[in-house]
LORO-862689 format. One record per residue (C-alpha): residue in one letter; y, z, x. Coordinates in steps of 0.1 Angstrom, whole numbers, plus 2048, in hexadecimal, padded with zeros to 3 digits. Each point is the difference from the previous one (the first is absolute). Layout:
// residues N
aYZX ...
END
This chain:
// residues 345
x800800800 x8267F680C x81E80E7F7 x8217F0805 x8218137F3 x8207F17F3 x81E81280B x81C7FC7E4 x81381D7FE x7F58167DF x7EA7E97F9 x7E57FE81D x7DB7F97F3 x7DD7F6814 x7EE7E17FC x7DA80A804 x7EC7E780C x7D87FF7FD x7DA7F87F0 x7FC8187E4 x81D80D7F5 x8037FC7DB x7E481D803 x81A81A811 x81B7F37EC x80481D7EC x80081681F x8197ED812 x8147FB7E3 x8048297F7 x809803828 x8217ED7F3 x8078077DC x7F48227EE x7FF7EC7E2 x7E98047E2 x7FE7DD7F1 x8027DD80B x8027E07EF x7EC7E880E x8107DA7FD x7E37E7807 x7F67DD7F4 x7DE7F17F0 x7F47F981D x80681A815 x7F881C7E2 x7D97FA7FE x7FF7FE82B x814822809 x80C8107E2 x7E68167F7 x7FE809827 x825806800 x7FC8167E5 x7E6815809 x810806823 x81E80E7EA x7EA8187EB x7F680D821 x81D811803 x80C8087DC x8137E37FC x7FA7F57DC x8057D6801 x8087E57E5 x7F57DD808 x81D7E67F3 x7EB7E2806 x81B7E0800 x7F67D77FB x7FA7F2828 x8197E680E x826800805 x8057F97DE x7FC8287F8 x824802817 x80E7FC7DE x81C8177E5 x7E37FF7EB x7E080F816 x81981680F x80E8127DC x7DC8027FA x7FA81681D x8238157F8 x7F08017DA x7DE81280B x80F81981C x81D80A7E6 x7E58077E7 x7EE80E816 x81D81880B x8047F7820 x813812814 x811801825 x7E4819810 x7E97E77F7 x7F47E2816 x7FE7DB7FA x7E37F0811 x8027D980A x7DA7F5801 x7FF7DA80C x80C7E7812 x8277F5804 x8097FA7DA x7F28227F6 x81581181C x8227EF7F4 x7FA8087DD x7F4823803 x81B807818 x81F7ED7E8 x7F18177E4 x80382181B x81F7F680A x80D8007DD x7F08187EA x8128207FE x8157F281B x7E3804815 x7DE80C808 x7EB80381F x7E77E1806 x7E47FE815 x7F47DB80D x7DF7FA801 x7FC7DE80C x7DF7EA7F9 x80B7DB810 x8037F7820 x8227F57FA x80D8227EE x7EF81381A x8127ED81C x8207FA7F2 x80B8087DA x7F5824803 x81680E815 x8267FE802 x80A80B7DA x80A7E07F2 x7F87FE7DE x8027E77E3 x7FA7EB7E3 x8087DC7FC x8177EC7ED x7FF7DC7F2 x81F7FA819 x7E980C81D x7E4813811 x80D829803 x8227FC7F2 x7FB8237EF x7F881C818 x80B81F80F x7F5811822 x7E881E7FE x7F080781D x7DB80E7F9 x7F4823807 x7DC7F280F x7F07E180B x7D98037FF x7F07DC80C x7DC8027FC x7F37E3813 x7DF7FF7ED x8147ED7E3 x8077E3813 x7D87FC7FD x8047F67DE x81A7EB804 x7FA7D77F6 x80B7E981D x8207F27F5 x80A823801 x7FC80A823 x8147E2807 x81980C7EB x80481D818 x7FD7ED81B x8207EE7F7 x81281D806 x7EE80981F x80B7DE80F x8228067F3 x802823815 x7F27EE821 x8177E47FC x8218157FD x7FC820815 x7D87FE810 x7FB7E1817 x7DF80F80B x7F68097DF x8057DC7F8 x7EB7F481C x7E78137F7 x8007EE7DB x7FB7DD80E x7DE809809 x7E88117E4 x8078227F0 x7E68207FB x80D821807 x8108007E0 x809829804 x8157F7822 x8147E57EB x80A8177E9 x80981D81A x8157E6813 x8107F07E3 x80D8247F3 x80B80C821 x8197DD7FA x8058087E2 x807820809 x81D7FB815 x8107E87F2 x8068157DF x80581E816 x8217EF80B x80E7EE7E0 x7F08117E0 x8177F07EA x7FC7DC80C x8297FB80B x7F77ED81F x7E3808816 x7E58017E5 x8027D97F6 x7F27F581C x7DD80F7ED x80A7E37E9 x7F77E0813 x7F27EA7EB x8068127DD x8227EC7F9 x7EE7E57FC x7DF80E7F6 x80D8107E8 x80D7DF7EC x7DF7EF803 x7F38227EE x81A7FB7E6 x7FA7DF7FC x7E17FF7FA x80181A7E9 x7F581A813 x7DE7F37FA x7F97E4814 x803809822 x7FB82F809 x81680B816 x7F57FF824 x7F77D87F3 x8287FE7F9 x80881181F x7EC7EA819 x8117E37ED x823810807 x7FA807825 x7F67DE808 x81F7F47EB x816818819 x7F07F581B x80A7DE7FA x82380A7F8 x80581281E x7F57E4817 x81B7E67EA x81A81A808 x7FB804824 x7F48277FD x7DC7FD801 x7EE7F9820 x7EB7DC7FB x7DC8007F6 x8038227EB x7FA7F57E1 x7E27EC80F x7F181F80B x8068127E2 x7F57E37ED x7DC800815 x7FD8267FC x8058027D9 x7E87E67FB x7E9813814 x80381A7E9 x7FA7EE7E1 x8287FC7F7 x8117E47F5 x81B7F2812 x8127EB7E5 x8028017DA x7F07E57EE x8207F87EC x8247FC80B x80F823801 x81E8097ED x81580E81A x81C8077EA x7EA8207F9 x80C80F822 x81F8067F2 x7F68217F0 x7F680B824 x80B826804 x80F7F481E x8197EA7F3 x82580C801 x8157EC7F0 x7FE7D980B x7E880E81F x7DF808802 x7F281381F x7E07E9809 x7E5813816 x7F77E881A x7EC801821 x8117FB821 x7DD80280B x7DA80E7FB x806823802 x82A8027FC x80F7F97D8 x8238017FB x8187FB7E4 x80F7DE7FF x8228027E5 x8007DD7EE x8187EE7E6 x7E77FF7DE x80A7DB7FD x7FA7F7824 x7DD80E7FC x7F67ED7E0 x80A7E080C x7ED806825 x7E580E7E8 x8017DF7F1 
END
């Protein structure tokens, strides 16, 4: 078992790493919070896999659970699926020495934590990550949402969780296209702050527990220095500007999210080399080392780039564009939106 600690001030938490942990979790959950009940926010896929396991591990230690089992897919980031949650924890009298418990992969974790954030102006949140991809990335740093039909996460709050348990066992269960998923993400932190970790990705990848460990220790620091994302933090965007309009373009259906992302690197890539700031032949090698993966590395219709223009990142007629200088160095690249639709072009 690992531990890693993120140092925010008043709000520090551990992100426990390890085979076999939804069995302690009770244990390492009442080492945190003396609480009594937790509601446990999980979808129908994940609720027949770990629920019951979850929940036993809870009763372990007096902590009486309720399973809120939500439909799978990013269409439960929605008003609706999220009301439904506030409607059975308010009947249920939930209250603020309670615990809200996010049992899945990325989508679970935004909407379990958007619905923490928010009811009764707050209420601790544990993350119990079950993807590759939320156990690399979405898990930690605080940032919580729901999406919008202007855009991926235009309604969210930052809530830092009070745990991170990653049991590595999940990932057993995990279908293909999924792992890939996370290893979007995993490519994305090699290709902005991790040369060697990016190295390492162009051959094959095993040690699934030392990805993870490295990835958070990234992940780690980076949010450790810019919590609210004002500067520093976007670099952990590269890709997503434009990742996340081929998600909303395709309906959030037709490409998940580490799909989008890959796309959205590549597209970056390219970018950076037209402008001059990216070193030749990156996008090549990211374009090799997605594939290996399983990734695409276009979308199979003309993106709508217009979409970017919701990009959190935007101020006013700008938008800050995370681009590589190189493998291993991102920076932020300010751009005038009309000049990047028409090079996008």
């Amino acid at each position: 078992m690992r531990r890693l600690r993120v140092n925010i001030p008043g709000r520090e938490y551990e992100l426990v790493i390890g085979a076999g942990l939804l069995r302690s979790a009770g244990a390492l959950l009442r080492d945190v919070i003396p609480c009594k009940r937790a509601f446990v926010v999980t979808d129908g896929n994940v609720a027949p896999l770990y629920g019951e396991t979850l929940c036993a591990a809870l009763r372990n230690e007096r902590i009486e659970p309720s399973l809120l089992t939500v439909p799978p897919g990013e269409g439960s980031k929605s008003q609706a699926v999220l009301f439904g949650l506030y409607d059975k924890m308010l009947e249920a009298q939930i209250t603020r020495g309670d615990v809200i418990i996010a049992l899945g992969g990325g989508v679970i974790g935004d909407l379990a934590g958007y619905a923490a954030a928010t009811l009764l102006r707050g209420i601790p949140f544990v993350q119990i990550p079950t993807t590759l991809l939320s156990q690399t990335d979405s898990s930690v740093g605080g940032k919580v949402a729901i999406n919008h039909p202007h855009g991926k996460n235009l309604i969210g709050a930052f809530h830092q969780p009070k745990l991170v348990i990653a049991d590595t066992d999940t990932l057993k269960t995990l279908p293909l296209r999924e792992l890939a998923c996370g290893l979007a993400e995993v490519i994305k932190h090699g290709a902005i702050a991790d040369a060697g970790l990016f190295s390492l990705l162009e051959e094959d990848v095993s040690d699934y527990a030392g990805l993870i460990d490295r990835n958070c220790d990234i992940k780690r620091r980076v949010v450790e220095a810019d919590e609210f994302d004002t500067g520093g933090r976007f670099v952990l965007n590269f890709g997503h500007t434009f990742g996340h309009a081929v998600e909303a373009q395709g309906g959030f259906s037709r490409y998940n999210h580490g799909e989008a992302v890959a796309i959205g690197m590549v597209t970056a890539a390219v970018l950076g080399e037209k402008l001059g700031v990216t070193t030749s032949g990156t996008a090549e090698r990211l374009r090799r080392v997605l594939t290996l993966h399983g990734l695409p590395v276009s979308s199979d219709e003309a993106p709508d780039w217009s979409l970017t223009l919701t990009d959190k990142k935007r101020d006013g007629d700008t938008l800050r564009l995370v681009l590589l200088k190189e493998i291993g160095e991102a920076i932020l690249y300010p751009i005038d939106v009309n000049k990047l639709l028409e090079l996008l072009k």
